[in-house]
NUDOFI-650160 format. One record per residue (C-alpha): x, y, z negated; residue number from 1; residue in three letters. Coordinates in steps of 0.1 Angstrom, whole numbers, plus 5000, padded with zeros to 4 digits. Each point is the difference from the previous one (the first is absolute). Example, Ala and Ser with C-alpha at 12.3 -4.5 7.8 and 13.67 -1.06 7.14 Angstrom:
     X     Y     Z   nr  rest
  5123  4955  4922    1   ALA
  5014  5034  5007    2   SER
END
This chain:
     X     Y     Z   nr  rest
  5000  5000  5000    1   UNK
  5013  5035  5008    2   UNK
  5001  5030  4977    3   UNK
  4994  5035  5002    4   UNK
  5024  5027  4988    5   UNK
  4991  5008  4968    6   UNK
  4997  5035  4988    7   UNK
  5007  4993  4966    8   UNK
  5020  4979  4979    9   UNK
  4992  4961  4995   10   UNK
  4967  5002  5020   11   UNK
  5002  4974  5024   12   UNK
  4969  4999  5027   13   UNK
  4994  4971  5018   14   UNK
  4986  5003  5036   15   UNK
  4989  4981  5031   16   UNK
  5021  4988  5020   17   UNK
  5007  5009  5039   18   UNK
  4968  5006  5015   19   UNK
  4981  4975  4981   20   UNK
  4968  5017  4988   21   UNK
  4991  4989  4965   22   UNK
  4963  4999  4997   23   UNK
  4978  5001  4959   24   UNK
  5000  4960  5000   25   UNK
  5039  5001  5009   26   UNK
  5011  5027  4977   27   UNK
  4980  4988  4972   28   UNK
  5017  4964  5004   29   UNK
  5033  5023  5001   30   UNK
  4992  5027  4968   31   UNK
  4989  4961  4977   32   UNK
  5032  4982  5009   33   UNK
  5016  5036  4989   34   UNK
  4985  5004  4973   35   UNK
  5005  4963  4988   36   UNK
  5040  5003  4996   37   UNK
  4997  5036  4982   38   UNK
  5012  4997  4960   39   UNK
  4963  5009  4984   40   UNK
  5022  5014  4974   41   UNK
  5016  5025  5020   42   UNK
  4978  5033  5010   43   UNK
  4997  5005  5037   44   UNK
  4983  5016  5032   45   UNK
  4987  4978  5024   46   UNK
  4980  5018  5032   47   UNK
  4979  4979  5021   48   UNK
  4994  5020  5037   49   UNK
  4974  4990  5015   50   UNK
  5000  5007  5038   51   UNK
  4967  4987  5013   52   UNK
  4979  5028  5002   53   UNK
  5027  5016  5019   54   UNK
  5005  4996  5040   55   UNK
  5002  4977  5017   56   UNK
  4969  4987  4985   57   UNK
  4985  4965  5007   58   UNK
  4963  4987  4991   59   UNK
  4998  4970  4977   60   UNK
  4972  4973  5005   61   UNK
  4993  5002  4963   62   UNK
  4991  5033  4994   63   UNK
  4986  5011  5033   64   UNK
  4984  5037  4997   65   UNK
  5001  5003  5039   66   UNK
  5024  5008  5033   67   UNK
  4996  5041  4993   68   UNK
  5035  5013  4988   69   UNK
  4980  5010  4966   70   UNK
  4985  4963  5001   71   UNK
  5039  4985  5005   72   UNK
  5015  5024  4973   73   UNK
  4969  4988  4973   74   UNK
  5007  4962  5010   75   UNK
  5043  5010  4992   76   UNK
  4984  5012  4967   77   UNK
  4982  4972  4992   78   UNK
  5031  4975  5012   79   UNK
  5023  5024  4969   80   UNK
  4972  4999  4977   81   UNK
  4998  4961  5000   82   UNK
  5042  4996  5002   83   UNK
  5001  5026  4969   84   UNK
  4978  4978  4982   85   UNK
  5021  4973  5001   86   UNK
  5031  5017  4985   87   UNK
  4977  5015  4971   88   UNK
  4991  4967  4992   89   UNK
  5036  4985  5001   90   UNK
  5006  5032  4977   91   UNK
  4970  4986  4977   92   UNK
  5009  4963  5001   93   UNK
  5042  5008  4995   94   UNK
  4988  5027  4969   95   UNK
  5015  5024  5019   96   UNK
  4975  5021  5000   97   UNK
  4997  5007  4965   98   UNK
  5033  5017  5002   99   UNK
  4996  5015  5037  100   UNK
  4992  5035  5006  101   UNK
  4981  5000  5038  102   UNK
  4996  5030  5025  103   UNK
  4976  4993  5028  104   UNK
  5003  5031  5021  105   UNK
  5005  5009  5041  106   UNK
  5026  5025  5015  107   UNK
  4972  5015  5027  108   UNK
  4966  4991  5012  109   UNK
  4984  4997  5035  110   UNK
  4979  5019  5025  111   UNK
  4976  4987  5025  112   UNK
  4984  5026  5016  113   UNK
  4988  5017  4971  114   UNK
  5013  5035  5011  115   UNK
  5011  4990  5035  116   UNK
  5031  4979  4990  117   UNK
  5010  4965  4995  118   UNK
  5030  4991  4976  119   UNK
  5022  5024  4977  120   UNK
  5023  5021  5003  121   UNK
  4969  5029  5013  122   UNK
  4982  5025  4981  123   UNK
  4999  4987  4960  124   UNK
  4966  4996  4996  125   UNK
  4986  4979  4975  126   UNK
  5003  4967  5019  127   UNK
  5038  5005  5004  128   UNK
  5007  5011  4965  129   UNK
  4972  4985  4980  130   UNK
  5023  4966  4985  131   UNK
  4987  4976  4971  132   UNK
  5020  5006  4971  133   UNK
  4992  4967  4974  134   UNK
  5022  4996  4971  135   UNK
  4997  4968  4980  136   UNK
  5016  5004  4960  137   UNK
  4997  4970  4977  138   UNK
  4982  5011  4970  139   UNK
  4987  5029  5017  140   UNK
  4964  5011  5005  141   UNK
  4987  5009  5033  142   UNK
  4997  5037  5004  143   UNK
  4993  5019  5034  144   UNK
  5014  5039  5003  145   UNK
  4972  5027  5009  146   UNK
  5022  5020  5024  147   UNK
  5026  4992  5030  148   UNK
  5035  4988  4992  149   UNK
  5027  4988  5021  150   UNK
  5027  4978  5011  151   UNK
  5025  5024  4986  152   UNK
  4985  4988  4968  153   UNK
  5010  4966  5003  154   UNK
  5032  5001  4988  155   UNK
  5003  5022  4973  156   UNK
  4970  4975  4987  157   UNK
  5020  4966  5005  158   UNK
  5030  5015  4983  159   UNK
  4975  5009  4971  160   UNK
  4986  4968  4995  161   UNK
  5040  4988  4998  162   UNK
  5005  5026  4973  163   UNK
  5026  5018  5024  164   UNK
  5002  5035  4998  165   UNK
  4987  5018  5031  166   UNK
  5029  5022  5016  167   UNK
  4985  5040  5006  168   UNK
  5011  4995  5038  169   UNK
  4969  4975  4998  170   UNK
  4966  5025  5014  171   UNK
  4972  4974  4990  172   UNK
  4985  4995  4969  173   UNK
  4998  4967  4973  174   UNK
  4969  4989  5004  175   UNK
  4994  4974  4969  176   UNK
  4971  5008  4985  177   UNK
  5018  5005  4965  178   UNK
  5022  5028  5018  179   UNK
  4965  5017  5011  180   UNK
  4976  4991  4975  181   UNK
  4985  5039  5000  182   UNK
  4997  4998  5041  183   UNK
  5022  5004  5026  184   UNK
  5011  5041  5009  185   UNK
  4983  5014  5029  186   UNK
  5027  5002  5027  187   UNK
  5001  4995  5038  188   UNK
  5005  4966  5023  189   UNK
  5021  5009  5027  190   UNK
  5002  4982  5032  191   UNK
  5011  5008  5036  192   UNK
  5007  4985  5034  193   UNK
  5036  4988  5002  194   UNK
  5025  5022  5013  195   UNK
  5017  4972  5017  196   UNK
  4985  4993  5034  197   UNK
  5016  5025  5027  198   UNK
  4968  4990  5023  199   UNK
  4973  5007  4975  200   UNK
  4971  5025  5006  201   UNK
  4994  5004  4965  202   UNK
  5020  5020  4972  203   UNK
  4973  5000  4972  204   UNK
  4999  5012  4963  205   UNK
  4978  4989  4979  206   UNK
  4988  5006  4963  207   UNK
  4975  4984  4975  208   UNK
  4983  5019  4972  209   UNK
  4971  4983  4993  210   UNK
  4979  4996  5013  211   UNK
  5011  5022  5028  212   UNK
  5027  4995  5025  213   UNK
  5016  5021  5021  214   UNK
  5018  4990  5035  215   UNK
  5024  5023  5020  216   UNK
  5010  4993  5034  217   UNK
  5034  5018  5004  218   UNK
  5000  4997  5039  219   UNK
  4965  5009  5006  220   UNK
  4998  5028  4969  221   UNK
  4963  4986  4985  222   UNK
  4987  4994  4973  223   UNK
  4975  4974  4983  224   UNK
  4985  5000  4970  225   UNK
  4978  4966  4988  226   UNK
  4980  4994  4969  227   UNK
  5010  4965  4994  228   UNK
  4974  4998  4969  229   UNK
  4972  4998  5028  230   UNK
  5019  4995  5028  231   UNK
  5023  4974  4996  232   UNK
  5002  4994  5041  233   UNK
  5015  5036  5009  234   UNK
  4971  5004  5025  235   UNK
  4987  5036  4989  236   UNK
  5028  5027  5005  237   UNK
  4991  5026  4970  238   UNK
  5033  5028  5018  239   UNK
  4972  5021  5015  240   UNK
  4970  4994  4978  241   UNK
  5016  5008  4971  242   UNK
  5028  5022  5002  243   UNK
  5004  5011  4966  244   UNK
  5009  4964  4990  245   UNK
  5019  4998  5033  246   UNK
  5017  5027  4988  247   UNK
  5010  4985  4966  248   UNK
  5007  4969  5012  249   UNK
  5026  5015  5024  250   UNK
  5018  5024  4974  251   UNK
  5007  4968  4975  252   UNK
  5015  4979  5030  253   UNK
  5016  5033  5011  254   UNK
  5016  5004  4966  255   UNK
  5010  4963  4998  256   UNK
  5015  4998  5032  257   UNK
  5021  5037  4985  258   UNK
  5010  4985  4966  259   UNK
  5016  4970  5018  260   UNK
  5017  5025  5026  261   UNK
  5016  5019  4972  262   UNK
  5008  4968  4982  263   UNK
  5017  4977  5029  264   UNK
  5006  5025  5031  265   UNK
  4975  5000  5033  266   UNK
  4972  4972  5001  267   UNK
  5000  5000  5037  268   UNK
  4975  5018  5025  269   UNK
  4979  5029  4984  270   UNK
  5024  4995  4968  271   UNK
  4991  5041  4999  272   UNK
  4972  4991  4980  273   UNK
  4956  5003  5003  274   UNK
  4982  5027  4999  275   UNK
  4964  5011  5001  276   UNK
  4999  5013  5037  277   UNK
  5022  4966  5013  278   UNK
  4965  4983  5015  279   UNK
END
């Protein structure tokens, strides 16, 4: 089996190797023979990637939702779903999971139309950034958050539950209930569309204070504002019918987007800021 460079020290990754594409029943058989040889003495980070759901998809017989592309993607969810099962329960039948901290969580989500796009990588509505986050703690209760959080929270979390301390340069929060047991603050989610495709159309801001979002579009200079209370599709554009909100909405992304200007240098395109007359 190959490995990957590690960024940091004694973190080995294991991969797939050549071109061979390691599908959930595959890399489940892989992550229980892995786990099987670790000391259950010795604290460690195993991450399971799942690659299913990504391209190139195939349907499976057994959980057959239909030849659309949304239909193929459901069936790749299933296919994980039943594969995950099996390592929880090897987990539950080894009593590893009475010591076993889990993060269920995705990196992106997909479009199919919903706004004229397929895929990622376009404008970051809710179907692109909108990404289970489960956390599974023995001994803990189940709790749900009332507001947005984010992926950038995921780590100063697991360190956290490891009672290692978080490092300032971390810019997520610790989300154990026992760290937050008067309520999360009210701050924003920040998402945009990566900066990393030379061919894309898109170069999109956007910010969650909920339940409103804003979007930017850097390249096209609009804005839209959603109530994601009531309209958790993005369907009804609020920019023009309510422009005081519009307004407000644009001023906190606009003073975001300055903060972190002023704090790491230029953000890219538009890095001047948003202001009330940038429609």
């Amino acid at each position: 089996m190959g490995k990957y460079k590690s960024l940091m020290d004694d973190f080995e990754i294991l991969h797939n190797d050549g071109e061979r594409f390691w599908n959930a029943e595959v890399l489940t058989d892989q992550a229980i023979a892995a786990l099987e040889v670790q000391d259950v003495g010795v604290a460690h980070l195993t991450w399971v990637h799942y690659f299913d759901c990504h391209r190139p998809r195939r349907r499976h017989a057994a959980h057959d939702f239909g030849r659309s592309a949304a239909g193929v993607f459901d069936s790749n969810v299933a296919f994980v779903d039943r594969h995950l099962g099996r390592l929880f329960e090897y987990l539950r039948s080894s009593g590893r999971l009475d010591t076993t901290v889990v993060f269920i969580t995705a990196d992106h989500g997909e479009a199919f139309m919903e706004h004229g796009a397929m895929d990622h990588s376009n404008k970051p509505y809710e179907n692109n950034t909108l990404v289970p986050l489960i956390v599974r703690v023995p001994g803990e209760s189940p709790g749900r958050f009332g507001q947005p959080v984010g992926l950038i929270d995921v780590g100063p979390t697991a360190l956290g539950f490891m009672g290692v301390r978080v490092q300032p340069a971390y810019r997520g929060v610790d989300l154990r209930p026992s760290t937050w047991a008067g309520g999360l603050p009210r701050r924003p989610i920040i998402s945009e569309t990566p900066r990393n495709l030379i061919e894309s159309s898109f170069f999109t801001w956007a910010l969650v204070d909920w339940p409103y979002k804003v979007l930017w579009d850097v390249r096209s200079n609009t804005t839209e504002v959603f109530d994601l209370g009531q309209d958790p599709g993005e369907l009804h554009n609020l920019a023009d019918r309510d422009p005081v909100l519009a307004g407000r909405m644009r001023q906190t992304l606009g003073e975001w987007i300055d903060r972190e200007t002023a704090r790491t240098g230029a953000v890219g395109p538009g890095d001047e800021g948003l202001g009330d007359d940038d429609e």
